[in-house]
TIRO-2110 file (N, C-alpha, C; in Angstrom, 1 decimal):
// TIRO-2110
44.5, -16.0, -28.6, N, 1, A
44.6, -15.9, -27.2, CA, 1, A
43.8, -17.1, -26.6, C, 1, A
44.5, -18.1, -25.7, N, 2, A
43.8, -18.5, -24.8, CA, 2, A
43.0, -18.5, -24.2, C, 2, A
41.7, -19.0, -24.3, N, 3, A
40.3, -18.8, -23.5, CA, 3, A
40.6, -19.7, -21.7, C, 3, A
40.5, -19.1, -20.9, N, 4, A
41.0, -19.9, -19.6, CA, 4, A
39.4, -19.4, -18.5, C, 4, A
39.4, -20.5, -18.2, N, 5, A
38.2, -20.9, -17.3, CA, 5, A
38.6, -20.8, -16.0, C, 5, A
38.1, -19.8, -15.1, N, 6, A
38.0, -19.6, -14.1, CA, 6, A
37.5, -19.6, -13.1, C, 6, A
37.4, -20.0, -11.7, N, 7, A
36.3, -20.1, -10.6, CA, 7, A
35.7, -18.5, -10.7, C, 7, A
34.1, -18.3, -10.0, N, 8, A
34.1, -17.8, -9.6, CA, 8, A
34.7, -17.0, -8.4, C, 8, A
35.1, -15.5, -8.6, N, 9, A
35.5, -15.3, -6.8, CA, 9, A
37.0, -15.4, -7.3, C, 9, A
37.3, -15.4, -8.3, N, 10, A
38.7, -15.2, -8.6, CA, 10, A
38.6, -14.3, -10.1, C, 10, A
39.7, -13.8, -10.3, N, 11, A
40.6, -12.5, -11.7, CA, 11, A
41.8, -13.2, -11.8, C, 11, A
41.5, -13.3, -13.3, N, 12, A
43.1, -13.4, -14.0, CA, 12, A
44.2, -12.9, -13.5, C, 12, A
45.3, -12.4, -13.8, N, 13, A
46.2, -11.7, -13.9, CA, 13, A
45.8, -10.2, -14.4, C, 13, A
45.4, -10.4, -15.8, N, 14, A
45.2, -9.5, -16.6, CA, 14, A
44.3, -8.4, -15.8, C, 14, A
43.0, -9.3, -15.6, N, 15, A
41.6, -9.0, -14.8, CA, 15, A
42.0, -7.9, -13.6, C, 15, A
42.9, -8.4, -13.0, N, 16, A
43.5, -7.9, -11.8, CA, 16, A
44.7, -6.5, -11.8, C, 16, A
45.2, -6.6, -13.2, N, 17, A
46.0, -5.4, -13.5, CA, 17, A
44.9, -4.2, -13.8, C, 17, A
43.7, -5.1, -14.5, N, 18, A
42.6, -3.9, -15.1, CA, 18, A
42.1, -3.1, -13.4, C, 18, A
41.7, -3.7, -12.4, N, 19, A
41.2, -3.8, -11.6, CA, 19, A
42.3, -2.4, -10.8, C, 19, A
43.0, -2.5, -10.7, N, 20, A
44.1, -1.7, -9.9, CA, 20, A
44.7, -0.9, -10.8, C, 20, A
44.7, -1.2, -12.0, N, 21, A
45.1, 0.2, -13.3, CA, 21, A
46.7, 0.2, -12.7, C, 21, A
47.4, -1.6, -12.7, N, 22, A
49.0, -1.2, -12.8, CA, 22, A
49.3, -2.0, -14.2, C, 22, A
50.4, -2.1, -14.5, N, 23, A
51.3, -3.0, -15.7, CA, 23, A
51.3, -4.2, -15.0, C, 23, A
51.9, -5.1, -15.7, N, 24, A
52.1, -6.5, -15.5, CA, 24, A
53.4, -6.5, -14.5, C, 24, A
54.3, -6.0, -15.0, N, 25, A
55.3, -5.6, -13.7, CA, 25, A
55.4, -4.9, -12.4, C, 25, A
54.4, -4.2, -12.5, N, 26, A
53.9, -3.6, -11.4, CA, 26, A
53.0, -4.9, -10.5, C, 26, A
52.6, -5.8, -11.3, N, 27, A
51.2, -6.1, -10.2, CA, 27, A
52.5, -7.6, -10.2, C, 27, A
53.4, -7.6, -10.3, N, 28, A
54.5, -9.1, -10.1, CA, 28, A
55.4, -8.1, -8.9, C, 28, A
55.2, -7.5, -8.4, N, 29, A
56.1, -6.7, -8.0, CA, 29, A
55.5, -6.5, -6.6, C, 29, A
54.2, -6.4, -6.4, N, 30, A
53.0, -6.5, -5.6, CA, 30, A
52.6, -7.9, -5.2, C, 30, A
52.8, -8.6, -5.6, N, 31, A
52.9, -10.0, -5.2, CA, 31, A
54.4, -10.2, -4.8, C, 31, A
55.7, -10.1, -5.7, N, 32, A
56.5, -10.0, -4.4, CA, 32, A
57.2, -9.4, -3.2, C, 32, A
56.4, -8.5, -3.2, N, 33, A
56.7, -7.5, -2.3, CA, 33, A
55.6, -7.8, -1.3, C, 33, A
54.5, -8.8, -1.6, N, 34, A
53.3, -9.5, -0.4, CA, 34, A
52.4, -8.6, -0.3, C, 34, A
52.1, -7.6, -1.3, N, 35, A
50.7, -6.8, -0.8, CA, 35, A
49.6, -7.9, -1.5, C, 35, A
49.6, -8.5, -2.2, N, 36, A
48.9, -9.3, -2.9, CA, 36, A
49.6, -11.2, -3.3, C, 36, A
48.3, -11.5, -2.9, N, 37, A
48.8, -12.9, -2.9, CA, 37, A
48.1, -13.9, -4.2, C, 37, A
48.7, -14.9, -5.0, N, 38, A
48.5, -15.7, -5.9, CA, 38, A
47.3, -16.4, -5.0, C, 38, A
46.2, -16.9, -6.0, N, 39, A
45.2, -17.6, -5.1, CA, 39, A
45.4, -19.1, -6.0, C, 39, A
46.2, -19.2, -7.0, N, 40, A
45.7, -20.6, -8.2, CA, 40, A
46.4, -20.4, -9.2, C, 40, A
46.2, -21.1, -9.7, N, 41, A
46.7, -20.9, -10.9, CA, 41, A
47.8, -21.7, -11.1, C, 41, A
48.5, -21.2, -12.4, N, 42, A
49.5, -21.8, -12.9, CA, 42, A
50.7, -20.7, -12.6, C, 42, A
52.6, -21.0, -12.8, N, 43, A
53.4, -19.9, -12.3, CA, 43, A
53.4, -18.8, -13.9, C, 43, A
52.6, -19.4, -15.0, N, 44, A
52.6, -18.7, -16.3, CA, 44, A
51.1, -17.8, -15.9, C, 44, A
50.1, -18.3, -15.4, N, 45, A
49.3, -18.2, -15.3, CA, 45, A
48.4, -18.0, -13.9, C, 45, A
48.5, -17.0, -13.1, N, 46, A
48.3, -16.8, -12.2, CA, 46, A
47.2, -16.3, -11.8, C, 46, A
46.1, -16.7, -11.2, N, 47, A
45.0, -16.0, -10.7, CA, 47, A
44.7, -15.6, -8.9, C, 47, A
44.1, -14.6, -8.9, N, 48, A
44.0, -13.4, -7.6, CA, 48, A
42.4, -14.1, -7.1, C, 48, A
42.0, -14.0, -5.7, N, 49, A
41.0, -13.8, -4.9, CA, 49, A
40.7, -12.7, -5.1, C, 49, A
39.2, -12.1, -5.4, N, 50, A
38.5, -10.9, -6.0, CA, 50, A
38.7, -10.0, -4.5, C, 50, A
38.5, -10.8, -3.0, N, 51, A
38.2, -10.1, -1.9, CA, 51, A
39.9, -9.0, -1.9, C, 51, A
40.7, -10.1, -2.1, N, 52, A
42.4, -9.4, -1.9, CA, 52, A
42.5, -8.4, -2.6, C, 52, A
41.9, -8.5, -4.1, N, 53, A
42.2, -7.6, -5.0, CA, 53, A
41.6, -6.4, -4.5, C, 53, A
40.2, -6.7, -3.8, N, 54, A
39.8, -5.5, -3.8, CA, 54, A
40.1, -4.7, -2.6, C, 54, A
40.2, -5.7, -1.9, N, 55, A
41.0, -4.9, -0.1, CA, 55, A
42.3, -4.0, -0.6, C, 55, A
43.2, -3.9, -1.6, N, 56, A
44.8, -3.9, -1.8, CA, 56, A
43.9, -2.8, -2.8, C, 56, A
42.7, -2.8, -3.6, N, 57, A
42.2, -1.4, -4.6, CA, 57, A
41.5, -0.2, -3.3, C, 57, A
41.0, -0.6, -2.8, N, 58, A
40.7, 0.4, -1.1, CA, 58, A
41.6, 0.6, -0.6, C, 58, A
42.9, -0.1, -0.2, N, 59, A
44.0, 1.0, 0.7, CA, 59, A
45.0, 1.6, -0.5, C, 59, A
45.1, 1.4, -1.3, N, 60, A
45.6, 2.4, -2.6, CA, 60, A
44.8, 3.6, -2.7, C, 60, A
43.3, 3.1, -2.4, N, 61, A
42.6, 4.9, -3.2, CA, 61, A
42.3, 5.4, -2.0, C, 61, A
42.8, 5.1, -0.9, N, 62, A
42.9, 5.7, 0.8, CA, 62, A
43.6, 6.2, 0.7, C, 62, A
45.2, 6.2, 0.1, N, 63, A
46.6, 6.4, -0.2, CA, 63, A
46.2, 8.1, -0.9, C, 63, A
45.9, 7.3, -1.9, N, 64, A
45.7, 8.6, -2.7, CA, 64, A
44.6, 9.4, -2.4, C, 64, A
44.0, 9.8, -2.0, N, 65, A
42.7, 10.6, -1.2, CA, 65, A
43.4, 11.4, 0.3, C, 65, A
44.4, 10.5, 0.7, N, 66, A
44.8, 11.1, 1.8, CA, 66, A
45.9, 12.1, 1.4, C, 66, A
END
């Protein structure tokens, strides 16, 4: 596996599926459907803004709580 160096203030792909507890197709699906936006990255290799990730993990568990 690839060791990949990241800014602070940003999640992998991966990072960001852990984060939201979807699949890889789920969180590609979520970016094109615009609840989540690419901050960098490469199109193999995509990384999230931590703030987006976490605004888009708060109105999911508002979802589900409601």
């Amino acid at each position: 596996m690839e060791s990949q160096i990241i800014r602070p203030g940003y999640l992998t792909a991966q990072q960001t599926q852990q984060a939201l507890d979807v699949s890889p197709g789920a969180l590609r699906n979520l970016v094109y459907r615009k609840r989540l936006k690419r901050a960098g990255g490469t199109a193999r290799h995509p990384y999230y803004a931590v703030a987006d990730v976490a605004a888009l993990a708060a109105t999911r568990q508002q979802r589900v709580a409601a």
